[in-house]
Structures are given as structure tokens and as C-alpha cells.
C-alpha atoms as one frame of an Amber mdcrd trajectory, in Angstrom:
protein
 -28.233  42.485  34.068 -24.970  40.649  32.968 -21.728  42.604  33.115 -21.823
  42.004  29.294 -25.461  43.277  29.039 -24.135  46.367  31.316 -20.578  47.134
  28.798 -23.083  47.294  25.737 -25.470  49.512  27.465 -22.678  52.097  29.036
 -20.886  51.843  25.857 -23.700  52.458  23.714 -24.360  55.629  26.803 -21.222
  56.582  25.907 -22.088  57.312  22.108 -25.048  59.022  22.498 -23.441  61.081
  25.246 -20.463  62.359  22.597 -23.052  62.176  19.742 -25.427  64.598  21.289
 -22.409  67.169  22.278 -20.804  67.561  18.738 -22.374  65.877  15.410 -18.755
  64.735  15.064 -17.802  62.973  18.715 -17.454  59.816  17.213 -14.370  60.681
  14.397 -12.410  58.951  15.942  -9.480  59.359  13.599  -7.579  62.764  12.789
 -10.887  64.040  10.942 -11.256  63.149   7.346 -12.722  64.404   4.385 -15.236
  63.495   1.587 -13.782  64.054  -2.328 -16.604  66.282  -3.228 -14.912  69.282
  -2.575 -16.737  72.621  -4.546 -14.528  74.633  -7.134 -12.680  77.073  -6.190
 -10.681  80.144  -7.990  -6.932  78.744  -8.631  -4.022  81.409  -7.552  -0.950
  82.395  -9.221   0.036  78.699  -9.818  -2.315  77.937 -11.921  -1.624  78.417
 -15.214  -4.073  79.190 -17.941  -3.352  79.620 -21.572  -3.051  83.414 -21.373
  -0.371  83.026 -18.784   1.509  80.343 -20.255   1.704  81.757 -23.539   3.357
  85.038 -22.161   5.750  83.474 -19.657   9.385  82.874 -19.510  10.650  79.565
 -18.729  12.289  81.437 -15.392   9.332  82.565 -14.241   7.925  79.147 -14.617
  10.603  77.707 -12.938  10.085  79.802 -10.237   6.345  79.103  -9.719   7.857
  75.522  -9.570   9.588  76.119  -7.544   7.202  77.557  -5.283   4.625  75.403
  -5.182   6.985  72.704  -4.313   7.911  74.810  -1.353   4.508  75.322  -0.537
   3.750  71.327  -0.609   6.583  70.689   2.134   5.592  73.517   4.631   2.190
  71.907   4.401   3.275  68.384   5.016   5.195  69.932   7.857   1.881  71.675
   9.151   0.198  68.377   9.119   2.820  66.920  10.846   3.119  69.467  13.728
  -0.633  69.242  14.167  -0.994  65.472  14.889   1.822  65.713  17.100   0.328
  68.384  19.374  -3.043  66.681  18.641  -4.083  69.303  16.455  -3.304  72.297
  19.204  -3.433  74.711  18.084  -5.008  73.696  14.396  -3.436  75.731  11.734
  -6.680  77.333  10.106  -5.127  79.162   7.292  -4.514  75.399   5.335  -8.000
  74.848   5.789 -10.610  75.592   3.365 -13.855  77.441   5.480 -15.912  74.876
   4.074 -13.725  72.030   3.913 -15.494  67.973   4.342 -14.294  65.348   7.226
 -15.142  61.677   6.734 -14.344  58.789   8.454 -15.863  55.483   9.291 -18.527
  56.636  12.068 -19.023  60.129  10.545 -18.939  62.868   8.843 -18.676  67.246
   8.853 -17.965  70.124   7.250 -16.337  73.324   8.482 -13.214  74.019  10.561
 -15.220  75.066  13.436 -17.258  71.339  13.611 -13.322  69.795  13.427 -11.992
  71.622  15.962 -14.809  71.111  18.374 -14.262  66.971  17.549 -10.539  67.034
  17.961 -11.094  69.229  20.930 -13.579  66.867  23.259 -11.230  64.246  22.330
  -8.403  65.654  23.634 -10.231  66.426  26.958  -9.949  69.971  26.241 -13.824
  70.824  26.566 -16.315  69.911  29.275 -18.284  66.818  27.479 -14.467  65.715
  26.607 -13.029  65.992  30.178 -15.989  63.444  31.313 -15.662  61.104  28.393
 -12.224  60.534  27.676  -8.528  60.976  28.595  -4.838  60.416  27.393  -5.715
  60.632  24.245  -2.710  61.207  21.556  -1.767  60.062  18.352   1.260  58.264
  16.508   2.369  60.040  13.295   4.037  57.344  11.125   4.237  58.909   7.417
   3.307  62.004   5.712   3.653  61.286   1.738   2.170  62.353  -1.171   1.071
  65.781  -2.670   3.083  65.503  -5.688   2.841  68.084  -8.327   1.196  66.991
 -11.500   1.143  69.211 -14.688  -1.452  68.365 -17.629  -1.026  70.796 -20.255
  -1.621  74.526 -19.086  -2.954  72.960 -15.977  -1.585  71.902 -12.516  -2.435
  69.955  -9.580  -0.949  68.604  -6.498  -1.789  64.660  -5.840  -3.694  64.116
  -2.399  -1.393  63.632   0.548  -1.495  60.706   2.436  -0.882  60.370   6.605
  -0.450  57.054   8.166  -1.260  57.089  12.379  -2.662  55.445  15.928  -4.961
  56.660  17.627  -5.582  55.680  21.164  -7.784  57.081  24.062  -9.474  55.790
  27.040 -13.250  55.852  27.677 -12.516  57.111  31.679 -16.756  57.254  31.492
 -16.769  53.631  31.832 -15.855  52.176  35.425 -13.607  49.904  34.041 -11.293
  52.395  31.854 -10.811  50.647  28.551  -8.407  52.058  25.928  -9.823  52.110
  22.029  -7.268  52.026  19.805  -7.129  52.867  15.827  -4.833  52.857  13.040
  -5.051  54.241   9.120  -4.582  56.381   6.855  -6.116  59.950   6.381  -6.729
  60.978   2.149  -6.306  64.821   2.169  -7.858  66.118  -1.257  -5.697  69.175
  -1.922  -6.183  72.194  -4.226  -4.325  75.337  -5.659  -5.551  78.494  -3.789
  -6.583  80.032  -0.058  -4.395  81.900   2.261  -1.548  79.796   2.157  -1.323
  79.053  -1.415  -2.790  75.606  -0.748  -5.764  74.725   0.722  -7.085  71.054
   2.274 -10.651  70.563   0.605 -11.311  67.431   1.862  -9.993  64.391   4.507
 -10.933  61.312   4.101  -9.985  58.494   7.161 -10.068  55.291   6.896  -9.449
  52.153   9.774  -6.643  49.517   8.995  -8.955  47.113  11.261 -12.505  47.278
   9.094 -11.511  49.243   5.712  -8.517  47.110   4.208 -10.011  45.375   0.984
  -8.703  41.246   1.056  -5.994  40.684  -1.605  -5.405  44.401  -2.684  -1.672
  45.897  -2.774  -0.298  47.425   0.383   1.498  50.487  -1.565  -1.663  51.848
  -3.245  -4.162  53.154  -0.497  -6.584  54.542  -2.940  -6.756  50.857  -3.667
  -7.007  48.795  -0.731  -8.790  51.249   1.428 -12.943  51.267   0.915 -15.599
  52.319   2.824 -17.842  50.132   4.565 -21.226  50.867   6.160 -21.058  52.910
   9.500 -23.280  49.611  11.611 -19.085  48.251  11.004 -17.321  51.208  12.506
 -19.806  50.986  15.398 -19.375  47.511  16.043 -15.675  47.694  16.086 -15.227
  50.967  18.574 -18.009  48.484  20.733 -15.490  45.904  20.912 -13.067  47.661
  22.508 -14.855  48.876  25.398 -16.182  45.474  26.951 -14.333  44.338  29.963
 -11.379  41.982  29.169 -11.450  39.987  32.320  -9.539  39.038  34.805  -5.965
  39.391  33.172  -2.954  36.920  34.479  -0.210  39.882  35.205   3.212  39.683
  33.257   5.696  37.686  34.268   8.410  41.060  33.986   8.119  44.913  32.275
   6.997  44.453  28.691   9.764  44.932  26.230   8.017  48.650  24.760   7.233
  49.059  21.130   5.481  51.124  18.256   2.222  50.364  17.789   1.961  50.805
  13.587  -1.521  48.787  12.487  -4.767  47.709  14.344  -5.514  45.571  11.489
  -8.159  42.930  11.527  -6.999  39.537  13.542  -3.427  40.930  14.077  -1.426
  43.808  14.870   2.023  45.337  13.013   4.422  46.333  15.566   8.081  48.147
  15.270  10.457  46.863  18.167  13.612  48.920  19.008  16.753  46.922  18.929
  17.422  44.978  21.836  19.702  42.523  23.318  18.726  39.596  25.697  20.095
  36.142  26.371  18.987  33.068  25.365  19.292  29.255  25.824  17.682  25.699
  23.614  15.294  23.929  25.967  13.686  20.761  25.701  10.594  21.437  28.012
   9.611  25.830  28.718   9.328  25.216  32.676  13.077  24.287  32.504  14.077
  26.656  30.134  12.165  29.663  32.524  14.177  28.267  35.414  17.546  28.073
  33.452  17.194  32.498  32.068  15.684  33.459  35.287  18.969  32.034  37.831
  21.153  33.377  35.240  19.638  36.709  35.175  19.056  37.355  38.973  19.928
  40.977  39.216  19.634  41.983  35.569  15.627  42.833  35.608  14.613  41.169
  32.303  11.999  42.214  30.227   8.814  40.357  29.168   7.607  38.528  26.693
   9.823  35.185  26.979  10.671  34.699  23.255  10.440  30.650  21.673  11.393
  30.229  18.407  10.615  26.095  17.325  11.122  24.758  13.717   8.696  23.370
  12.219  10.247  20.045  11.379  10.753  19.473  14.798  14.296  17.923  14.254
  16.124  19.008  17.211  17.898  16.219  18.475  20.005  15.442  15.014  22.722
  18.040  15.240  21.659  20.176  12.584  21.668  23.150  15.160  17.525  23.365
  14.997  17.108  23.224  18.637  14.111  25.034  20.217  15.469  28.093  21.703
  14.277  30.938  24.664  15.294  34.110  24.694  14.372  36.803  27.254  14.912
  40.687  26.494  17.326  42.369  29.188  18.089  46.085  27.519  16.463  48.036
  24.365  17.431  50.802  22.339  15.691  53.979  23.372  14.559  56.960  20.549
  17.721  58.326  19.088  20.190  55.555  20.295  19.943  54.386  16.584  18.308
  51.129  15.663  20.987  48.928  16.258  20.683  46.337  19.979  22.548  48.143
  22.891  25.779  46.513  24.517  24.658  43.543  26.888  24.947  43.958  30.673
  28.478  43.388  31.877  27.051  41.051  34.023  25.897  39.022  31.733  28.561
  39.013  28.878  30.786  37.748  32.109  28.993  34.864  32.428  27.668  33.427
  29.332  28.511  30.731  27.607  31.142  29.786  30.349  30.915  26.991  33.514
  27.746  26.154  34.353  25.807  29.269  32.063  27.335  27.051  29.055  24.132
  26.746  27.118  23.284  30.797  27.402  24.846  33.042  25.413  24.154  36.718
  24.141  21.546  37.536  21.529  21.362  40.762  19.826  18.587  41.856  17.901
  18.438  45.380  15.437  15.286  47.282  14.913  12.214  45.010  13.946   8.723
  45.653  12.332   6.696  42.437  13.272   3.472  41.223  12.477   1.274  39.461
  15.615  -1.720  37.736  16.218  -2.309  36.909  19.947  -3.847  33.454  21.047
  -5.244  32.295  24.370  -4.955  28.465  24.481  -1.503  26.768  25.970   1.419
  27.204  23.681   1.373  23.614  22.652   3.398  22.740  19.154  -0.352  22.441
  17.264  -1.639  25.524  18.813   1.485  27.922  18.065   1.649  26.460  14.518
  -2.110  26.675  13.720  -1.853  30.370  14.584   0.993  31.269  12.644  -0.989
  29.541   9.716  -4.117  32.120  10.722  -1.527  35.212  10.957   0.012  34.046
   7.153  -3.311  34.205   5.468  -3.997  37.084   6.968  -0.814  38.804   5.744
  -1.279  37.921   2.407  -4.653  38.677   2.462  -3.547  42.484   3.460  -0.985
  42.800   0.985   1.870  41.801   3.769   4.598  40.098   3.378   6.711  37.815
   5.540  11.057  37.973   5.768  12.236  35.308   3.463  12.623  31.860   5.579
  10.438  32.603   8.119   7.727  29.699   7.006  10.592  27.564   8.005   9.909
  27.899  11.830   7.267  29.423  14.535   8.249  32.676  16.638   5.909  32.571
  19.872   5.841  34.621  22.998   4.649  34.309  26.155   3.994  37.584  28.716
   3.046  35.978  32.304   4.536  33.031  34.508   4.719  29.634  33.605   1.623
  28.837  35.958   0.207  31.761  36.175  -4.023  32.127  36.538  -5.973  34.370
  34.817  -6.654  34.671  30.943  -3.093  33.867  29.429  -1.707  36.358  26.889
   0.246  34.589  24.124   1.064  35.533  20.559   2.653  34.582  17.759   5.184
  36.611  15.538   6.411  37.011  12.116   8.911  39.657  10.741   7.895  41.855
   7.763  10.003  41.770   4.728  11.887  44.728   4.188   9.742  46.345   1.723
   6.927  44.126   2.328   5.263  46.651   4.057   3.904  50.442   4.101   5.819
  51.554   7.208
């Protein structure tokens, strides 16, 4: 048996083994919900034509007022619950018989979601053998606005944006699965709280993204496809990558925001680095890494080339290298951190002429990561792939950005092993859900 042949077997192993615990092992996505969500007797907020009729406008007010409320201490709930990974799970915002869907599955109760998110997390027996570090990103918590149609109200589904990541330890070689989406949590009047979830609903950026649909209306641009999909795409991520060339340096750290299919979407705290035009990447490695003996750069090694490859004419288009040496860490703002002293006292002067000091603020970046050398046809034939693909996804790219390639590169100049490469291009401000 191939190694191949042997991944696809303990992979598949490794489905049946969570499938046969819990009916639900294989959510794996903050568990969702289907829209079919039965009736239920509205409370106090609900007005019916009795009520109105006899009501004060204060009183109304007031109910306003209170359901409002009610709408933000639930959003909070939410939030709290994906950051602990949904320990403990609030119950009393659950309906008894509430629905989960997502792409590989689907429940009903509180007691079948619990036991999901609970293996997951490692915290029962099945879960400790399958799987570890798993956690998830919150990146948004919108919706659930209040909607009144005559003597009727409602509150609008609420809307969570995440990653999910957790490694299958079952399999010798470790691998990590990673997903991003959204959760669709059908809300209605009622239940302990006042409020009560009915229904979730996830969805994957990397398999449920409809082409050519508007990034600002999930309802929209996220469908469901058949489950064979889902299946296919958790598969992926547990075959063995190979022998890996290691990185040239510590990566430069980041938010992972999308899993999306063919590329990522990542946010990058602001950093500052140094950086210098090259003609060929061997010399440009050689020139950043005397100059910044002692400072411990960070990988990737950043190359931004124009596309008119016009760099010997003056016009300042010169293809330039750039390698991270400090970042901004959570709560330093999202403006680049001073430079080394170090550094600042020796760029741009004597023989360092050609380096000098780039700073660089918070950044959401789209990438799509390549394999062949970094050759001029290569970088730009992939930033070509990674454009289609934005626009396919309702993305869009920062103004000017079609006028040049941004390309990284994570290990050694002549390093073996399967190369890691990628291309990047920033987001518009307002070109993107995050």
C-alpha cells in the first residue's frame, strides 16, 4: 500500500471512528442550524392587535427598548462561547429542540451539540484520541436587527464569521484541518431568555461561496452543496504534505480570516522591516542578511516587481526586497512598531546605502501559494489565477495594485524540499467582509 493509499484509508478510519461516537463528529464548524425551525408561542415582545391597540407609546418604547437589549447580550453570549469553544454552552439561548447544519451534517437538540463541540475540543474520551488543539477565531458577530411589520416583530438572523482549526493527532503524521465561514443563526421572540436560537446554519468559505455573488450579502453568496464536497475537502487536508524545505527565519505571525477555495485572506499586524532594489534575489538575500546580523529577521522575504519591468530608466520602479524585523503585537494598535536602533543607525548610510527602513500599518491580504521557482512568468501567472479568483468571490483588490506583483518567499535561496512561495494582493478597504 502507497503512503497515499494509507492517508485515504486512516483518514477515511478517522470518520467512521467520530461518526460512530456522535451522529454529529463531523460538524466541523461551530454547529449550525437548518431554517425549518417549528412555531413557537411569542413573549411579551410580540405584539398582537389587542396589545397594540391598548398601549402607550412609553410602554412601547420600552419593549424597544428591551428587545434591543436583549439582541446585544445575545451577540455577547455567542461571542463568549466561541471564544471558550463553547465551555460552558449557555443553554438558556437555546431552543430544546433547536436544528444544526453544516456541510458534513446535521442535528437537533442541545444535548447532540454539546456532545459534537465537546469531542472536538478533546473534552470526551473518543475526542481525546481523535483530535487536539482545537480552537476557533471569532472575527464578526452582526446582524439580529429588529424588524417591525405592522403589529408584528422580528429580529433578522445573526450572522458569525470564524476559523476553525484542529489537528487529527489519530493520524501518525498530525495534520491540522482548517475551516473558515459563516454560521446563519435563525432567531425568534420567546424562551428563557427572551430570545431563543431556532436554528444554525454553517457554511465553508472553501466549498460554499457561489462564483460572482456579492461579498456583503451571505444569504446570497453562501449555498449548500452536496455533503460527497464537504467530505472531499476535510480529506484533503489530512494527506501527508511531504517533505517540507524549513523556513529560512520565524514566520512573520498573522490572522488567519478565509480558507477560501485556491487562496487564503490573511490580516498582518503592522510591521517594520528593511528593504533594498536588487537586480538578481541571491544578491539581494546576501545584501538584508549582512545588514541584519544580530537583528533576527522574520520570514517570508518580501519582492515586489512591476509588471512593466522598467527598472533600469529612473522612474524609481526598481525590484525591491524587504525582510520583516519587528511586528505589532494585540493591543499595540495597528500602526508598524519603531525599527531596531540598530538598524535605523545604519541605513541608508556608507556602505548600507541602498537599505533603508520600511514601515508597514495593519494589512488584510489576499494569497495564493505556488510551488514552481519564482521566475517573472511564474509570479505573474499566479497573481493572474489569485485576480480571477477575487473577483470571482466578490473580492476586491487596493486600487493600483494590477500595476505590479507582490511575491514571497519562506525558505533559503537553495534550499531542498517542496518550496513554499506565494503571491499577495492587498484588499481594498471595503472590498471585503472582514
Amino acid at each position: 500500500m502507497t503512503k497515499k493509499q494509507s492517508a485515504i484509508v486512516l483518514s477515511s478510519l478517522l470518520l467512521l471512528l467520530a461518526a460512530a461516537y456522535c451522529p454529529a463528529a463531523e460538524a466541523f464548524c461551530p454547529p449550525s442550524s437548518s431554517s425549518s425551525a417549528q412555531q413557537r408561542t411569542p413573549n411579551l415582545f410580540m405584539s398582537t392587535t389587542d396589545a397594540a391597540a391598548g398601549s402607550s407609546s412609553s410602554s412601547t418604547t420600552a419593549d424597544d427598548e428591551k428587545l434591543a437589549a436583549t439582541v446585544t447580550k445575545l451577540k455577547r453570549v455567542l461571542a463568549k462561547e466561541y471564544t471558550s469553544f463553547f465551555n460552558p454552552m449557555v443553554d438558556s439561548w437555546y431552543a430544546p429542540d433547536v436544528t444544526f447544519v453544516d456541510p458534513m451534517t446535521s442535528l437537533s437538540g442541545v444535548d447532540s451539540y454539546r456532545k459534537n463541540v465537546d469531542m472536538l475540543a478533546g473534552r470526551t474520551v473518543m475526542g481525546k484520541i481523535l483530535f487536539e488543539g482545537a480552537g476557533i477565531n471569532l472575527h464578526s458577530v452582526t446582524g439580529g436587527e429588529i424588524v417591525k411589520s405592522g403589529n408584528s416583530v422580528r429580529v433578522e438572523d445573526i450572522v458569525t464569521r470564524w476559523t476553525l482549526r484542529l489537528t487529527a493527532k489519530v493520524l501518525p503524521w498530525s495534520p491540522e484541518a482548517v475551516f473558515s465561514g459563516v454560521s446563519v443563526y435563525k432567531i425568534e421572540l420567546g424562551g428563557k431568555e427572551g430570545l431563543s436560537i431556532v436554528g444554525q446554519t454553517d457554511y465553508w468559505d472553501s466549498i460554499n461561496i457561489q462564483p460572482n455573488t456579492p461579498s456583503s450579502n451571505v444569504k446570497q453568496q453562501y449555498q449548500t452543496v452536496p455533503k460527497n464536497i464537504a467530505v472531499s475537502d476535510f480529506l484533503s487536508q489530512l494527506a501527508p504534505s511531504g517533505f517540507l524545505a524549513p523556513t529560512a527565519a520565524p514566520e512573520l505571525p498573522y490572522l488567519l480570516l478565509r480558507r477560501g477555495d485556491g487562496y487564503e485572506i490573511r490580516k498582518y499586524p503592522g510591521f517594520v522591516g528593511i528593504e533594498t532594489p536588487y537586480m538578481r534575489r541571491d544578491y539581494g538575500f546576501g545584501s538584508l542578511g549582512a545588514f541584519a546580523k544580530g537583528m533576527d529577521p522574520l520570514a517570508p522575504s518580501i519582492c515586489k516587481v512591476w509588471n512593466d519591468d522598467n527598472v533600469d530608466d529612473g522612474d524609481g520602479k526598481e525590484k525591491m526586497m524587504m525582510w520583516p524585523l519587528k511586528f505589532a503585537f494585540p493591543g499595540e494598535g495597528t500602526e508598524a512598531p519603531p525599527a531596531p536602533p540598530a538598524a535605523v543607525e545604519k541605513a541608508g548610510s556608507g556602505q548600507w546605502a541602498s537599505i533603508n527602513i520600511m514601515s508597514q500599518p495593519e494589512t488584510i491580504v489576499a494569497i495564493r501559494a505556488f510551488e514552481d521557482a519564482a521566475m517573472g512568468p511564474v509570479v505573474r501567472g499566479v497573481d493572474r489565477e489569485l485576480r480571477a479568483i477575487l473577483k470571482r468571490d466578490g473580492l476586491v483588490a487596493k486600487d493600483g495594485s494590477d500595476q505590479y506583483v507582490v511575491f514571497t518567499q519562506y525558505d533559503a535561496v537553495h534550499s531542498m524540499g517542496k518550496r513554499r512561495s506565494e503571491v499577495w494582493i492587498e484588499l481594498k478597504e471595503g472590498g471585503h467582509p472582514f
